[in-house]
N, C-alpha and C positions, 0 to 999 in steps of 0.2 A: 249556209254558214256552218262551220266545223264546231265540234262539241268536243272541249278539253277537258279530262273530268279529273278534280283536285286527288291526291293523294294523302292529306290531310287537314285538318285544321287548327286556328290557332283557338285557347281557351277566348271568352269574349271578354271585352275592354270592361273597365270598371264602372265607367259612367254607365247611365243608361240613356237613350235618346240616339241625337245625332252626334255619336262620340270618338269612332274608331274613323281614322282620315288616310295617314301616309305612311310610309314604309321604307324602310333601306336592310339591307343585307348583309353583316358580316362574312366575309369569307376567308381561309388561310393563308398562310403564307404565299402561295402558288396560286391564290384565286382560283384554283378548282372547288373547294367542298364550303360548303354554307354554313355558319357555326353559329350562328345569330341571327335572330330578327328585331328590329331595330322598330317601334309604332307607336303611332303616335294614340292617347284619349285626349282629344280637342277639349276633353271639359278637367282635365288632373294634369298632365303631362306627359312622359315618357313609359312606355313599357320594354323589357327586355324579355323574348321568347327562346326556350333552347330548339330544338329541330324534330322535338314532339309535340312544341303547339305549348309549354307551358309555362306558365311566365315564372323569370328566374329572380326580377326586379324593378323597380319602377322608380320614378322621380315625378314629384308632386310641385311643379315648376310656375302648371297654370296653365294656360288656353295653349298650348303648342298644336301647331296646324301641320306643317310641312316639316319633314326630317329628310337629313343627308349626312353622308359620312366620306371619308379618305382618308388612306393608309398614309400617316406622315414619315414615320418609321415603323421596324420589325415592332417598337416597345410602345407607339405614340398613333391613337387612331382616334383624329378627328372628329364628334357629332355634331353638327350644326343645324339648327333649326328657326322656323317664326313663330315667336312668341308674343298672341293677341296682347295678353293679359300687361304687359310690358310696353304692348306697343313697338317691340327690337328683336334683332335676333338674340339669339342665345347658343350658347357653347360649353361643350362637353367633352371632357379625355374620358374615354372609354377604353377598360379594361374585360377583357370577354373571359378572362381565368379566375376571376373571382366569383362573378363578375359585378362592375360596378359603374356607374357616373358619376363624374366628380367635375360638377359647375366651376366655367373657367373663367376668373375673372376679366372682365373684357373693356377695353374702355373705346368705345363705339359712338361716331359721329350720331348727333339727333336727326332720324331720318326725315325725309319730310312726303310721307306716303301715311296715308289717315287710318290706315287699317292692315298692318302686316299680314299675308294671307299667304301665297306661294315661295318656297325657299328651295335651293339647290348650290352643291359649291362643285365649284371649277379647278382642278389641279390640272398644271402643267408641268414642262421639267422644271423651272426656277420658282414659283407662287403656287401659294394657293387662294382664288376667290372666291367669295360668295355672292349670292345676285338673290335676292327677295323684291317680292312685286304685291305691291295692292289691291284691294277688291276696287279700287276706282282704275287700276291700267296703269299705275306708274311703277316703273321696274329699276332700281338701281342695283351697281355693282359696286362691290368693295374687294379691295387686294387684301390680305390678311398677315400678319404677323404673330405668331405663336412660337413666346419665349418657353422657358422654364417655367413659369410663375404666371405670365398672362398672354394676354390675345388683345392686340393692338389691330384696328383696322381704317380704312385712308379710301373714302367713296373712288372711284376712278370711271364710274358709268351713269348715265341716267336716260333712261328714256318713255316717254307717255305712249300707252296704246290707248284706244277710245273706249273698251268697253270692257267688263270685267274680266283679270284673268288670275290665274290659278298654278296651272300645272308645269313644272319646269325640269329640263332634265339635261345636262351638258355632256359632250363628246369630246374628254380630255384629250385622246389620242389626232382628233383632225379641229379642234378648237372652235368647234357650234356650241348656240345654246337653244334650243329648243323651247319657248313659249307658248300654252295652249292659252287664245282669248276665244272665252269660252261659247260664244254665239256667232261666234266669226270663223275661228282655223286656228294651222299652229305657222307658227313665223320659225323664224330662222338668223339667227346675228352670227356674225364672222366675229370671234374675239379674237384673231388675229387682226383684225382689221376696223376697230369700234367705227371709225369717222363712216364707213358704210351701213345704211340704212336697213332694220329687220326686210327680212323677204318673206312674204305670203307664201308659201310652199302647200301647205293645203286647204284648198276652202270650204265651208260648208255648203256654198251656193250652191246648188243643183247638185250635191253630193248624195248617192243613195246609199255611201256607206257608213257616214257619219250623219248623227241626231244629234242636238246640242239637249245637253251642255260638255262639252268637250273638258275631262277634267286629267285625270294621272296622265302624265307621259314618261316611259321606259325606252331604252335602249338595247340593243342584245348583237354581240358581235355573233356570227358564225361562217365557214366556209369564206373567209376576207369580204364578209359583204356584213353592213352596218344596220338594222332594222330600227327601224321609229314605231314602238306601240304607244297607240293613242285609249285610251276610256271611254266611250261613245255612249255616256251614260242614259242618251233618250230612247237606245233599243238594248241597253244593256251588254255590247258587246266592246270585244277590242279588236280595232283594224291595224294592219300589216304594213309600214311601205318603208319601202328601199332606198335608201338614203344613198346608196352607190349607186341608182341608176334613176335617178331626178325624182324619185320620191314616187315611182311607178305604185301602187295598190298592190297589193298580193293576196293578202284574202284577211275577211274576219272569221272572231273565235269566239265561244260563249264558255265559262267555264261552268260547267250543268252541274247537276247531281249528282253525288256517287254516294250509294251503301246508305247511310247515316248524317252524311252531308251535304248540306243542300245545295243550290245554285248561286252563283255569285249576280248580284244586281245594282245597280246603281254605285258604281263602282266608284272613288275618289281616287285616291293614289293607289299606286303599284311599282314594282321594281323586278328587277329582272338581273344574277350572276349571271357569269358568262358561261359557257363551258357544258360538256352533257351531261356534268354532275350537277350541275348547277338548277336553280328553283325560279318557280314566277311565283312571287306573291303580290295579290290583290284583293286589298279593301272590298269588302260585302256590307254595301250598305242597308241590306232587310235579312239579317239573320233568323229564317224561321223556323231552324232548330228548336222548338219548344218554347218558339218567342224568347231568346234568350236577347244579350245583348250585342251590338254589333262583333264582328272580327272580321281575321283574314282567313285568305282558303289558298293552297299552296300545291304548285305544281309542278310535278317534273318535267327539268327543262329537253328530256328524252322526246316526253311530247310535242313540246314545243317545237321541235329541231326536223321531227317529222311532217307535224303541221307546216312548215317553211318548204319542205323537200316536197308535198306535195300541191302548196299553193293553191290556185282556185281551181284545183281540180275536182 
C-alpha cells in the first residue's frame, strides 16, 4: 500500500469529540487553483479554511454532516448541505472574497428519511440537483431552483437501500451518482436514466481491499480516465478504481506522517479538485497532534497523479 504524505493541515474543528466530517473545495474560475476549503463541525455548522489550514469563518447552523458546492455563475456559488439538527437540507451563497455565507432561504418538501446523514448535488447543462440519504438507506433526489431571493426545490427521485449509508458523490459530466452503503459497497445510479435500478459496482464480499465501514467518496478526472476514491475506514486507507474501465482496482493509499503531521485515520468525507494544481483533502478522524481536536490533512494532487501513473506497482 502507497504512503501519500500531506503537505499541510487544516487548524482543528471547534467542537471536540466526534466533530470534523466532510469536505468540498472551492476552486477559480478555470478550476485549476484551490482557493477554499469548505467543512463541515457536525456539532456547530460550517467552517471556511483559506489554503494555509486557517479558518477565515464559520456558521453556527447546527449538526451539519455532509457539504457540496457548484459554480452557478462567475458571481453565484452554490453550498448545500444535511442538516441533523433541522432534520432538511440547508443552503448557502457563498462568497469566497470576503468571505462569507449568507443562508438561503428555501422552501423544501418535508422529507420523509428519519435522519438526514449523506448529501451531495448534481449539476448538469440545464438543473441543478440535490440527493440526501439516511442513516436507515433511503436516498431521495430533488431538482433545485435558485432565484434571486430563494431556493425552491420539487423531490424527483426516491429510493431504499437496506442498510446504513453515508457517502455520496455525482459525475456531473457522464451523469452517475455514486453511493457508499457502508457494510455492503458503493452502487452506482444512471441520472440519465432514474427508472434503471442502482448497480452494485463494488462489493465488500471477499474484498481485501476494502474494510467497512466504507464512508467519503471523491472523484478525480485525469489523463480522460475518471477515478472513484472510496474511505476504507476499517484499515484506514483509500482505494482507487476506474470508473472508465468497469471499476478495475488500481491501488490503495494511506496518507502517513509528515514533519509535525500526523497520519490520517478513520477517515469520513473527502474531496478531491481536478487538475495538478489541484488538492485531496481528507477528514482525520484521531488527530494526535497533541490530542488536539479533529481536522483535515491536505494533499498535493502532484502526488496523487503519480500515485495513478504508478498503480500497483
Amino acid at each position: 500500500m502507497k504512503t501519500l504524505l500531506p503537505s499541510f493541515e487544516t487548524k482543528p474543528v471547534y467542537s471536540k469529540g466526534d466533530a470534523a466530517d466532510d469536505v468540498a473545495i472551492f476552486t477559480d474560475i478555470k478550476n485549476e487553483y484551490p482557493l477554499s476549503i469548505i467543512a463541515t463541525d457536525k456539532q456547530l455548522g460550517l467552517l471556511v479554511y483559506d489554503m494555509k489550514g486557517n479558518i477565515l469563518c464559520s456558521d453556527s447552523s447546527g449538526h451539519i454532516n455532509n457539504v457540496d458546492l457548484r459554480k452557478v455563475s462567475d458571481e453565484r456559488v452554490l453550498i448545500g448541505c444535511s442538516n441533523r439538527t433541522i432534520n432538511a437540507m440547508q443552503f448557502f451563497n457563498f462568497q469566497n472574497t470576503q468571505p462569507f455565507l449568507m443562508p438561503i432561504p428555501s422552501d423544501l418538501p418535508k422529507t420523509k428519511i428519519e435522519e438526514v446523514y449523506g448529501f451531495c448535488l448534481f449539476q448538469n447543462d440545464l438543473n441543478i440537483f440535490a440527493f440526501v440519504v439516511g442513516k436507515e438507506g433511503l436516498l431521495e433526489g430533488y431538482k433545485l431552483n435558485w432565484d434571486s431571493d430563494s431556493l425552491k426545490a420539487i423531490k424527483t427521485y426516491s429510493h431504499s437501500f437496506s442498510t446504513q449509508c453515508e457517502g455520496l458523490v455525482s459525475d456531473d459530466a457522464n451523469g452517475k451518482l455514486y453511493v457508499a452503503e457502508e457494510d455492503l459497497g458503493v452502487w452506482m445510479i444512471d441520472l440519465n436514466h432514474l427508472e434503471v435500478k442502482p448497480e452494485l459496482i463494488i462489493s465488500l464480499k471477499n474484498n481485501k481491499y476494502l474494510k467497512k465501514d466504507l464512508e467519503g467518496l471523491a472523484l478525480f478526472e485525469w489523463n480522460n480516465e475518471v477515478y472513484l476514491i472510496v474511505s476504507s475506514q476499517g484499515n484506514n486507507s483509500f482505494a482507487v478504481f476506474n470508473s472508465n474501465n468497469f471499476f478495475e482496482y488500481v491501488g490503495s493509499f494511506i496518507i502517513g506522517k509528515n514533519k509535525n503531521i500526523d497520519r490520517t485515520s478513520e477517515t469520513d468525507g473527502l474531496d478531491i479538485s481536478n487538475g495538478i494544481h489541484g488538492i485531496t483533502v481528507a477528514q482525520d478522524g484521531n488527530n494526535t497532534n497533541k490530542g488536539k481536536n479533529q481536522n483535515f490533512k491536505i494533499v498535493e494532487n502532484i502526488d496523487l497523479i503519480q500515485f495513478l501513473k504508478n498503480g500497483r506497482k
